[in-house]
Each structure stands twice: as structure tokens, then as C-alpha cells.
N, C-alpha and C positions, 0 to 999 in steps of 0.2 A: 134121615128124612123126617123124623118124629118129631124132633126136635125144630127142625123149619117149618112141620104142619102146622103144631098147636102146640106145641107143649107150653104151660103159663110157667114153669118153673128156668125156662130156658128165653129171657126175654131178648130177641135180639134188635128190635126198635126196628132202624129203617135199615139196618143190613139185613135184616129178615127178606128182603126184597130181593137187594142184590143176593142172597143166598138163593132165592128160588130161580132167579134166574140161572145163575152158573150150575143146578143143577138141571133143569135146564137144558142149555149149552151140553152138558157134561153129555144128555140121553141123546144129543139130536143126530148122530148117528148110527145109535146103536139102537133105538127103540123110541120113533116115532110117536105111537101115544104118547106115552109117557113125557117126551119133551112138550108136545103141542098143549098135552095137560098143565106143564108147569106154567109155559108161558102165557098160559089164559089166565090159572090161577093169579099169577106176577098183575095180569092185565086187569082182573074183577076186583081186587083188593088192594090195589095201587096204581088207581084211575093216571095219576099225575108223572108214574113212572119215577116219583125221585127217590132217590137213591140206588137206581139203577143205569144202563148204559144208556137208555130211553131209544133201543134199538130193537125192543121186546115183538112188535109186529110185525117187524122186519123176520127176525127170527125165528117169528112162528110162520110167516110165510115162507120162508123155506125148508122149513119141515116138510110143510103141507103140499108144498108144491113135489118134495122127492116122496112123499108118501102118496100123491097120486090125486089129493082132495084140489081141486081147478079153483073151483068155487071160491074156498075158504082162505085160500093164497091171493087169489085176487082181492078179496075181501078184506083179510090182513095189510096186504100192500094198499091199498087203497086210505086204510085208517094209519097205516104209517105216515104215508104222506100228506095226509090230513092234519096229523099234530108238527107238523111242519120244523120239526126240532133240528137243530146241528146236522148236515148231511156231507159228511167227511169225504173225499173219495173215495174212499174204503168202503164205505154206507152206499154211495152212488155206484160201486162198480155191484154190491152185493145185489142191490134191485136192481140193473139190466140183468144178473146173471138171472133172477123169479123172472123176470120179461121174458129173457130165450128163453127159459125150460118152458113156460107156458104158451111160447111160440111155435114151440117144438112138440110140444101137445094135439095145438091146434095144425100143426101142418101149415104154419102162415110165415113163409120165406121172408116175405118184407118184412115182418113183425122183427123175426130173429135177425136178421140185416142191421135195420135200424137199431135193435137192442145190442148186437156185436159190435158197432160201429160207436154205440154211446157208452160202453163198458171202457175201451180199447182209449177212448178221448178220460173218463173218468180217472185210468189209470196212469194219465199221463199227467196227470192233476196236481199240484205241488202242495204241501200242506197247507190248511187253512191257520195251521197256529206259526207264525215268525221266527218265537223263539224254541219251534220246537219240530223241526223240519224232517223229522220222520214218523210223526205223528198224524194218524188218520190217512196216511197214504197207502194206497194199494198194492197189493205186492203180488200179480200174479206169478203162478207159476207156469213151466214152459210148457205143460200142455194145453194148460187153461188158455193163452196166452195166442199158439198157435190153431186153439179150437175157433178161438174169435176172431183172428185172422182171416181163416178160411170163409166162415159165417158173414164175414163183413162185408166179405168179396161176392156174399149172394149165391154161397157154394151150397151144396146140398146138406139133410142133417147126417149126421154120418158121429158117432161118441167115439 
């Protein structure tokens, strides 16, 4: 980690970025600050995102949204979709899934409906790249799959 803070003897240009990210990725289920930290870091000192997946606020909204912060998830998703970048199905199914947890927050059935309903269509989504038809595409799995099912259908919240 020393070495992707600051170390000037270890220069790694603009993989320094992608490096903060994946580690990152690497905390965000095992220790919450610490990923929400990396990803702001990624976010304060590489406005533009490049050399990374440019999914960084995405990312750090679902940190924030499973560590409990409403606010900061909202806030996150909202600057994600603000830089308006490449939005893969994979990207689209990941923001319905912040939409229900923050549904499921608020205790707002239609909210998680609509959000189960737009996950469920994201993941039926075919690649955006032609020559490369497994790329960006969602891949739930079967409980994921059958949580949104249920939720679509306006079922109650129930994990």
C-alpha cells in the first residue's frame, strides 16, 4: 500500500490509479472504510477517472450503501451518473441493485419494484461491444436472480 500512497521512488504514472482502485475493490467486502477511503482517494486525485474502470462512484456507492451511509450512496450514484460514461449492463444492473438496497432502507416497495424490474431487463441486455459478446454483460446469480424476481412482482422485503 506504501508504495501506491506516495512512494516517489516507486513511480507508477497512471496505473497508480487503476492500483488504488483494485485495492479498493480488493477492501470492499472485508472493510468498508478502508475501500470507501481508497475510492475517494482514486476520486480527489484523478478527477477524470483515466486509467481506471471509470466505475469508481459506482463502487464507492455500494460500499456505502452496505455500510449503512444512505446519504453518501445516494450522493455517489448520483455523481456517477452525472459523468455519464460507458454504462454496460453489468454497470446498469450494479446501480438498480444501490436503488433496492436504498429501497429497502427506505421501506419504499415501489421504489425496490421499479428497481427489481429495471435490474432483471439490464440483465437481459446483450453486449454493447459486437465483437466481444460476453463483455459488459450481467451475469447474475441464482439467488440474486430469484431475489429480483420476487421483488418485481411487488413481494415483500424478505434477504
Amino acid at each position: 500500500m506504501r508504495t501506491v500512497q506516495s512512494d516517489p521512488s516507486h513511480d507508477l504514472g497512471r496505473d497508480r490509479f487503476a492500483a488504488m482502485e483494485h485495492l479498493a475493490d480488493s477492501f470492499k467486502r472485508s472493510d468498508s472504510e478502508q475501500a470507501a477511503r481508497w475510492y475517494r482517494l482514486v476520486l480527489a486525485e484523478n478527477s477524470s477517472l483515466s486509467g481506471t474502470s471509470w466505475q469508481a462512484e459506482l463502487s464507492l456507492a455500494e460500499t456505502l450503501v452496505a455500510a449503512g451511509d444512505v446519504l453518501g450512496a445516494r450522493q455517489s450514484l448520483a455523481d456517477w451518473r452525472a459523468r455519464g460514461e460507458s454504462k454496460t449492463p453489468a454497470d446498469l444492473v450494479r446501480e438498480q441493485l444501490v436503488l433496492l438496497e436504498l429501497a429497502e432502507v427506505a421501506a419504499d416497495r415501489d421504489a425496490a419494484r421499479i428497481a427489481a424490474r429495471r435490474a432483471l431487463e439490464a440483465a437481459a441486455m446483450p453486449s454493447p461491444f459486437a465483437n466481444h459478446p460476453d463483455v459488459g454483460i450481467a451475469k447474475l446469480d441464482a439467488a440474486t436472480r430469484k431475489r429480483l424476481n420476487r421483488l418485481a412482482r411487488g413481494r415483500r422485503f424478505r434477504r
